[in-house]
Every structure is written in C-alpha cells, then in structure tokens.
Backbone bond lengths (Angstrom), bond angles and torsions (degrees), N, CA, C in turn:
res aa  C-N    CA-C-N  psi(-1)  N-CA   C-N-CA  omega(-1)  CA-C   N-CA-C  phi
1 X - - - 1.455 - - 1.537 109.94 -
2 X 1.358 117.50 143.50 1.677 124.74 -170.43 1.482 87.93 -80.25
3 X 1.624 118.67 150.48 1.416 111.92 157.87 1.499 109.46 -94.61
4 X 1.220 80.29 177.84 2.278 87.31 -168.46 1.546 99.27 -64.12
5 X 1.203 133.39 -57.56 1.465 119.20 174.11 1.762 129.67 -45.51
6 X 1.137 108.21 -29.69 1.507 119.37 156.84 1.299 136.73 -51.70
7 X 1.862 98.77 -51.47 1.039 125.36 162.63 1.650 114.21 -69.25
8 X 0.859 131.58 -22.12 1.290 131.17 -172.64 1.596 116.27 -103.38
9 X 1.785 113.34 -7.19 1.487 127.42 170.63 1.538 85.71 -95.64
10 X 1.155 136.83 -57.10 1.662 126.29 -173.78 1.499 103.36 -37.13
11 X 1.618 126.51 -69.45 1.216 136.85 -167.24 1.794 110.16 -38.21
12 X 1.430 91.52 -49.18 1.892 101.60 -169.66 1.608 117.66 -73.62
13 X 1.489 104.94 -40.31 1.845 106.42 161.76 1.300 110.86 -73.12
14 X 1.980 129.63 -20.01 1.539 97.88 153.65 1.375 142.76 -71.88
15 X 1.466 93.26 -14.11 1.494 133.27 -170.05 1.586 69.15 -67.21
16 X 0.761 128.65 -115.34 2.126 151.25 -151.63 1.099 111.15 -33.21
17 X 1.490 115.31 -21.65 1.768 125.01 -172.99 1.673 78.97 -76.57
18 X 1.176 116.75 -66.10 1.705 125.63 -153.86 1.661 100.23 -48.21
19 X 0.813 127.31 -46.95 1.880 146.05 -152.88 1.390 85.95 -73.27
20 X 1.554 118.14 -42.30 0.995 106.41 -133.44 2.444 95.05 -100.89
21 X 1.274 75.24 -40.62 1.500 80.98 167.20 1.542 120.52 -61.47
22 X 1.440 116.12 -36.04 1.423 118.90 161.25 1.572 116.30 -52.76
23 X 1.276 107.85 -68.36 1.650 94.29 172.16 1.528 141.75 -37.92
24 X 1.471 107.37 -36.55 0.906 117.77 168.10 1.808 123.28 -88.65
25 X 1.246 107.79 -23.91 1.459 94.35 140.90 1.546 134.18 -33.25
26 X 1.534 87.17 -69.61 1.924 103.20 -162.55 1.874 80.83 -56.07
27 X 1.295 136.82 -45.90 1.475 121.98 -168.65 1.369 105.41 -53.27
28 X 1.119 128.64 -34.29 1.432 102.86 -148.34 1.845 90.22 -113.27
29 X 1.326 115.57 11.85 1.423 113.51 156.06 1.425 117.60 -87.57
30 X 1.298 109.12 -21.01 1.592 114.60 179.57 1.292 102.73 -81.16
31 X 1.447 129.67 -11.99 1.534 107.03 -156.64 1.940 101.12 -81.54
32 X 1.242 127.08 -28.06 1.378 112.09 -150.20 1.663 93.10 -82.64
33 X 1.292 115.82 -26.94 1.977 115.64 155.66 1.193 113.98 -25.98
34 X 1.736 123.72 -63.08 1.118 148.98 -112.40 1.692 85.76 -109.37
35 X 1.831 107.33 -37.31 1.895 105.91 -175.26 1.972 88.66 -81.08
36 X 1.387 121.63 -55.08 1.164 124.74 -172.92 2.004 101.10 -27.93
37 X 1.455 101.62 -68.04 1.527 84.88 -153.82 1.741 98.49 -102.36
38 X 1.355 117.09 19.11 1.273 99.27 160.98 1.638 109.10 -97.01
39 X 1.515 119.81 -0.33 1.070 117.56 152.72 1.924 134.83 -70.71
40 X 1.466 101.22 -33.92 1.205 102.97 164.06 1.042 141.45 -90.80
41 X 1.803 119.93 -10.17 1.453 122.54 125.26 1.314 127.48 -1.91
42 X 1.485 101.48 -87.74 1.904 132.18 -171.60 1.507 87.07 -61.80
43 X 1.264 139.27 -13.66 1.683 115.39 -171.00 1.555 90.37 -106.19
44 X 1.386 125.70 -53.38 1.524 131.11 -172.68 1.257 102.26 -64.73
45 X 1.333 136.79 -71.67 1.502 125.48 -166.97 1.457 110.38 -79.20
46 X 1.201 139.42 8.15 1.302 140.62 128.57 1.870 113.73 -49.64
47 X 1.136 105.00 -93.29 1.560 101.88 160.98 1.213 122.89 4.32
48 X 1.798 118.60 -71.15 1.032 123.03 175.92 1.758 140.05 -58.21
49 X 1.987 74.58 -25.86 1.953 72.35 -178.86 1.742 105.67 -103.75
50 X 1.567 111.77 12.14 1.546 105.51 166.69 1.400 107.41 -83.04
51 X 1.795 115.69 -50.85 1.036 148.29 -130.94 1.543 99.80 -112.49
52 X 1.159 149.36 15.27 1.238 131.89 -138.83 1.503 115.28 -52.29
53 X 1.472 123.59 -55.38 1.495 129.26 142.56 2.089 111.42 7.56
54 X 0.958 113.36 -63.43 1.845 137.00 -140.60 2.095 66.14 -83.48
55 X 1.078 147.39 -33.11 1.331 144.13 -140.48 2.184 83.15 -70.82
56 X 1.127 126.49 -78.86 1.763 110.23 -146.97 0.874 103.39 -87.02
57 X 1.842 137.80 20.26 1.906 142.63 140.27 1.766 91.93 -65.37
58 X 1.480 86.42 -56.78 1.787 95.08 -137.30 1.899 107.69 -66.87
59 X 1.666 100.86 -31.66 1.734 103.23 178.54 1.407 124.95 -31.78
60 X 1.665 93.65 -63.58 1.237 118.22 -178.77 1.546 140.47 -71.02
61 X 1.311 91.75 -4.63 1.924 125.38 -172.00 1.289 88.67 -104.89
62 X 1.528 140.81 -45.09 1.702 122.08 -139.69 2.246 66.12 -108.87
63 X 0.918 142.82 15.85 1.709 120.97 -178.06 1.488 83.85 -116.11
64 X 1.483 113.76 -48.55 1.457 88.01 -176.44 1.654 122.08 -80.72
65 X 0.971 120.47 -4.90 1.688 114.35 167.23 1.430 115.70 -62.91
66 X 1.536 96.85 -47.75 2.232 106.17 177.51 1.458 98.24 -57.76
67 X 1.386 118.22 -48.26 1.448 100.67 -173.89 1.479 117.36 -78.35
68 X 1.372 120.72 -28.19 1.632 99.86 172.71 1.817 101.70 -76.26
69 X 1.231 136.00 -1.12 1.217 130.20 172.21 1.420 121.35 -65.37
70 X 1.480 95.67 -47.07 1.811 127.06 -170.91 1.486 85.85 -82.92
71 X 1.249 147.37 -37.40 1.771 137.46 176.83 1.998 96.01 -65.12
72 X 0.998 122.49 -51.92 1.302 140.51 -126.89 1.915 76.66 -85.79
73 X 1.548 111.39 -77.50 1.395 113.96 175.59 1.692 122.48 -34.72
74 X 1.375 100.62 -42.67 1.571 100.30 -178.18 1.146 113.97 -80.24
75 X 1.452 136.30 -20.30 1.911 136.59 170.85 1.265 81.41 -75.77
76 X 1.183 158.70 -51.51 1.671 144.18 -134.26 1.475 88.08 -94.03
77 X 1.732 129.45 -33.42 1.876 111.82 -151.95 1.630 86.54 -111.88
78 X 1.262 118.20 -26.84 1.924 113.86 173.82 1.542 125.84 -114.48
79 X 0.983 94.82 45.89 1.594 101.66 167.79 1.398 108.83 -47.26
80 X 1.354 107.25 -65.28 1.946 118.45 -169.90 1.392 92.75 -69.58
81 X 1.486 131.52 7.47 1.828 102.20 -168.93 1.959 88.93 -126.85
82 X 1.341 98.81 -5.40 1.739 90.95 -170.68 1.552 112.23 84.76
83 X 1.335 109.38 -1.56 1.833 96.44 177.74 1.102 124.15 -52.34
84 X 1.066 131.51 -25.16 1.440 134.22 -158.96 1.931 111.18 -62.55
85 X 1.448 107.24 -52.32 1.083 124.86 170.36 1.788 111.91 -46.47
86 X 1.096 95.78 -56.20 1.769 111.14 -166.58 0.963 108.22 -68.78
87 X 1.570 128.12 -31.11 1.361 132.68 -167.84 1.658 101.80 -86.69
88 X 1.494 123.59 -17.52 1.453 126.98 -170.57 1.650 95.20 -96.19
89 X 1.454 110.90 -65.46 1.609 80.73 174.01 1.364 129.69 -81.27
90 X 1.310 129.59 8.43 1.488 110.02 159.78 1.580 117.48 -82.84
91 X 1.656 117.71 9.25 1.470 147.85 165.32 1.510 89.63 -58.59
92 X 1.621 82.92 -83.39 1.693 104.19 -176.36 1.286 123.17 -27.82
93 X 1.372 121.77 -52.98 1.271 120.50 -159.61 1.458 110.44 -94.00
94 X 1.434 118.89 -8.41 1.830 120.07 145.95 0.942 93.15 -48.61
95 X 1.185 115.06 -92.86 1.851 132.25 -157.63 1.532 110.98 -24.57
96 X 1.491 117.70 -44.00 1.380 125.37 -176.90 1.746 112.99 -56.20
97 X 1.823 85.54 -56.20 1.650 92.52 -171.37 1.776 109.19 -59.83
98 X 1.262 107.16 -38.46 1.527 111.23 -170.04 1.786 98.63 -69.10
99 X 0.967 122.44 -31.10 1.389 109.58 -178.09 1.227 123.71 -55.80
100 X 1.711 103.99 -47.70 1.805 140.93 177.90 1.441 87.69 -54.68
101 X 1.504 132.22 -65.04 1.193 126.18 -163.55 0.918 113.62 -70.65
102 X 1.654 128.09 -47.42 1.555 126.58 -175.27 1.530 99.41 -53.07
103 X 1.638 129.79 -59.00 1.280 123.51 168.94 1.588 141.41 -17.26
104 X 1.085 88.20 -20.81 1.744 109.47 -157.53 1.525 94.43 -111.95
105 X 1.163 112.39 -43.63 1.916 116.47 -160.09 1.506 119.35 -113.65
106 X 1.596 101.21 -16.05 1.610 112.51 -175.25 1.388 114.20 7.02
107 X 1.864 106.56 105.52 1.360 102.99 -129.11 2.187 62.16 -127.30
108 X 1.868 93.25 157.91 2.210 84.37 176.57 1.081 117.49 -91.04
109 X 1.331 154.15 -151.13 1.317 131.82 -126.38 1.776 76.65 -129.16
110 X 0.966 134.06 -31.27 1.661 118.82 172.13 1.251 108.31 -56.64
111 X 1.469 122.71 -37.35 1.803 116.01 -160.91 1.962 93.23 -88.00
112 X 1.501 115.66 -21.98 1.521 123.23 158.63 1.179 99.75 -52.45
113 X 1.390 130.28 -89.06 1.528 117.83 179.05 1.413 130.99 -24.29
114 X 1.086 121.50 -53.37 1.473 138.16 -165.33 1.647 88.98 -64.56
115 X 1.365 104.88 -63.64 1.759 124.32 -150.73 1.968 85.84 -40.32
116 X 0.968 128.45 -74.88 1.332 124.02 -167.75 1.527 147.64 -61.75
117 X 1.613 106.14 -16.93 1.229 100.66 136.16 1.297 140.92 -99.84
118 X 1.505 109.64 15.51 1.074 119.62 166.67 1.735 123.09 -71.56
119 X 1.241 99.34 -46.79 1.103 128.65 174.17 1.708 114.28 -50.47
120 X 1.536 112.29 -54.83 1.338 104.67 -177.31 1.180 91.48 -115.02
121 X 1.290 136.33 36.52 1.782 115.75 131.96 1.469 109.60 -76.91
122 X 1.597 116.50 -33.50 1.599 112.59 176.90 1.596 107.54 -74.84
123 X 1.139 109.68 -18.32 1.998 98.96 169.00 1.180 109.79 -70.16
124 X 1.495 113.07 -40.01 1.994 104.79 -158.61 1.520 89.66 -97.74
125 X 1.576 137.77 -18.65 1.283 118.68 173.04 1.816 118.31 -40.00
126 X 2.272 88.83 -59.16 0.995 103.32 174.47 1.576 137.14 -62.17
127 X 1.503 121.36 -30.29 1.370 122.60 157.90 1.593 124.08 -57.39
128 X 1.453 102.02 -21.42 1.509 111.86 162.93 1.548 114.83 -53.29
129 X 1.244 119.54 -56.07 1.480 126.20 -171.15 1.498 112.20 -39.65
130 X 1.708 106.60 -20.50 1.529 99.77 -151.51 2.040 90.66 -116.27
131 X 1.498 87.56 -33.10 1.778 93.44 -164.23 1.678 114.14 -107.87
132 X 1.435 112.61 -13.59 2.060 107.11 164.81 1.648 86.58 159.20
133 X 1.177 85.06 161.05 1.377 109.95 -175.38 1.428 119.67 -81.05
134 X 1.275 107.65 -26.42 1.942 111.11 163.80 1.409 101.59 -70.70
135 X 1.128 132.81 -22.02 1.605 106.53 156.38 1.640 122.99 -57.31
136 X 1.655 112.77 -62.27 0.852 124.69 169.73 1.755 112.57 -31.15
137 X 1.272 138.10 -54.25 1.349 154.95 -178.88 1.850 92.54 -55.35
138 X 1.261 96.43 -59.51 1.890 80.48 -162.25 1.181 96.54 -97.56
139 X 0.849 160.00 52.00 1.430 165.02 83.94 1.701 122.23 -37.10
140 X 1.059 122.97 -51.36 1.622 149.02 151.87 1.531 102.80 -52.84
141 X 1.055 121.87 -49.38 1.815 115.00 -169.68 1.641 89.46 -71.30
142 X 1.261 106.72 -60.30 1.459 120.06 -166.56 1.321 122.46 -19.21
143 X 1.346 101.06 -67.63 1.397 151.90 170.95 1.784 100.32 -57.54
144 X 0.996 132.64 -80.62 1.226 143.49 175.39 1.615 104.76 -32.40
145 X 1.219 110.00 -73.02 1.541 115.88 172.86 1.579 120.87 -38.06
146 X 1.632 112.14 -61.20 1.470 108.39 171.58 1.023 116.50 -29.45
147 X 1.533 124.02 -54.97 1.734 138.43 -122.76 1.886 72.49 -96.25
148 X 1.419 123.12 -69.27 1.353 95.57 -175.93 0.928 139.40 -90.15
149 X 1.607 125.65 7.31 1.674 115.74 131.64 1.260 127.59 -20.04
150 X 1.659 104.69 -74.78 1.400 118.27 -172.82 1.770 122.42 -43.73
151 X 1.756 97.31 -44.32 1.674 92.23 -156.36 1.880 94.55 -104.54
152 X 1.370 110.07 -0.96 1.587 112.81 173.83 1.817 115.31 -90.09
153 X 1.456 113.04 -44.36 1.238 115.65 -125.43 1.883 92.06 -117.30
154 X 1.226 114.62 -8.20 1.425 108.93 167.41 1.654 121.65 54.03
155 X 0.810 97.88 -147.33 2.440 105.35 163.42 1.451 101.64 -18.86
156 X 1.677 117.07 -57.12 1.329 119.97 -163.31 1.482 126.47 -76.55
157 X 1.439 112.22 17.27 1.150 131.29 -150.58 1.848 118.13 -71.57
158 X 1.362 81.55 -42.11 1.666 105.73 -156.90 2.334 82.75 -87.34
159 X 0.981 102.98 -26.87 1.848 106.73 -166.81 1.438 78.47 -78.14
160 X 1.470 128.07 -58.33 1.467 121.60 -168.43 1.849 118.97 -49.22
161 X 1.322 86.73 -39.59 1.419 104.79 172.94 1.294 122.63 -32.67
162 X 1.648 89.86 -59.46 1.755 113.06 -158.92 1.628 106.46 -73.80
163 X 1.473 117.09 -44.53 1.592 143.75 170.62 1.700 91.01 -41.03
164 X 1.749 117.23 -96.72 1.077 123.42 -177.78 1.536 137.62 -65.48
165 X 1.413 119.56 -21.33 1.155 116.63 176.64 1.811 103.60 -92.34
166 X 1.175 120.21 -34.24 1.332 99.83 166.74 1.625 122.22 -95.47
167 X 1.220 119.06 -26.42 1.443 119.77 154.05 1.393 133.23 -33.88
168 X 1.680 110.08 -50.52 1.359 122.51 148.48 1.249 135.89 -56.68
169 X 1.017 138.27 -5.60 1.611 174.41 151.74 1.344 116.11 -56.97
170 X 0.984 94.24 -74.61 1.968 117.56 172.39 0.744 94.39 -56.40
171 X 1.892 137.35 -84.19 1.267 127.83 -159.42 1.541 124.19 -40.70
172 X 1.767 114.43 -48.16 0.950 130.26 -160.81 1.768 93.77 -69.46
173 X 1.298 113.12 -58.24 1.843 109.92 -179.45 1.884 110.52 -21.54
174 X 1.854 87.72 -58.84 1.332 100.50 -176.50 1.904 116.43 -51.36
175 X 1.262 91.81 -63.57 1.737 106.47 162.26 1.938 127.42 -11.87
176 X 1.938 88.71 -68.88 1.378 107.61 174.75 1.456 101.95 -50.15
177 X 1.784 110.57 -57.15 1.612 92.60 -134.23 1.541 109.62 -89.20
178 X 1.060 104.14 25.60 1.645 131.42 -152.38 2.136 89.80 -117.13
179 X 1.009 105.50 -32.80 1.693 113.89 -171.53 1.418 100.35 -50.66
C-alpha cells in the first residue's frame, strides 16, 4: 500500500507534468504568429529605412496583411476552439485603441514605428504573467530594444527595427516551438 505522503508527492509531479505540458503547448501555438510577423517586420521596417517615402502606403499595408495572416492562421489552427473570431477582434480592438490614440497624439512615423512594438511587448510581457515566462522574456527584449532604437540610433532606426524587432520575432517563434 502507497502511504499518504507518497501518494501526495505522486499527485504534485502530476500536478507539474500537466502545468507544464500546457505551457508549452500555448508556446508552440504562438510560434507560427511569432514567424508570421517577425517576417513582416524584416520586410516593412526594411522598406522603411531604404525607402523612407514607401513609409504612410507601406505602414498600413504590411499591419494589415499580419493581421489578415494572424485571422487567416487562427480559423485554419482553432476551428474546434472558436479562435478565429477572438483572434480578429482582439486585432480589432488594437486597431480601435491606436486609432483613438493616434487621433489624439498624431504621433511621426518613428514614434509609428516605435508605438507597436512597444505596445505588444507590454501585451505578451503581460500574457506571460499568466501563460510562461518566455513570454515574459520577449516581451522585455521587445520592448527594451524599441526604447533603444528609438532614443540611441536616430537615421538607423527603422534598419534597427527590421534587425531587432523582427529578428526577435523569429528567434522567439524558433524559441517557443523548440520549448
């Protein structure tokens, strides 16, 4: 017969197996997001620092392709879970706030750059808190990186962009699905 303390170390390493296989689930569902728009990063903020001109066509063309990509991936990988929906308006409801805000702050096409990975390094920092700590990590780089692009790197800003904000991206896809 197991004694109750035995029984009660069995329960907690299944307990930790479970936690732990979940996390790494949700990683390796995030990663093909993570190739999607760390690819259109490296193509858009490239663009911008050959092209600077190509910047108030091209902003709004290379955000909405990731997002009908990131809609497009999530009806194809959650059919049985309903993502598809959830993943378009929690699209949506960036898009909303940034409009309200751009409205208000009409901010130039560097603080445009900046504004968005700034923005969802503090989303996936924060979805980290709840779902693994490699969120938390590239969320912080993310974030970290913008901030000194922006106030270091001047002219080179939008090239820094493309290097680290989609470089970091990529890596991280790789990162997750690798967990």
């Amino acid at each position: 017969m197991i004694a109750h303390s035995e029984a009660a170390a069995m329960l907690k390493t299944a307990e930790a197996s479970r936690r732990h296989s979940i996390e790494t689930h949700r990683y390796r569902l995030l990663s093909p997001y993570l190739y999607l728009w760390g690819v259109t990063c490296i193509f858009a903020y490239g663009m911008f620092a050959m092209v600077p001109g190509w910047f108030d066509p091209g902003f709004p063309l290379s955000i909405l392709g990731a997002i009908l990509g990131s809609v497009a991936l999530s009806m194809k990988r959650g059919k049985e879970q309903g993502l598809g929906w959830r993943v378009f308006a929690s699209f949506f409801l960036v898009w909303a706030f940034s409009v309200a805000l751009f409205s208000i702050l009409s901010p130039d096409p560097r603080q445009l750059t900046a504004y968005l990975p700034l923005l969802f390094g503090a989303l996936i920092t924060g979805f980290g808190f709840w779902l693994g700590m490699r969120y938390v990590v590239l969320g912080l780089v993310l974030g970290a990186a913008s901030l000194l692009g922006f106030h270091q790197l001047g002219d080179y800003f939008h090239a820094w962009m493309a290097m680290v904000a989609g470089g970091s991206l990529l890596l991280a896809g790789f990162w997750l699905q690798r967990a």
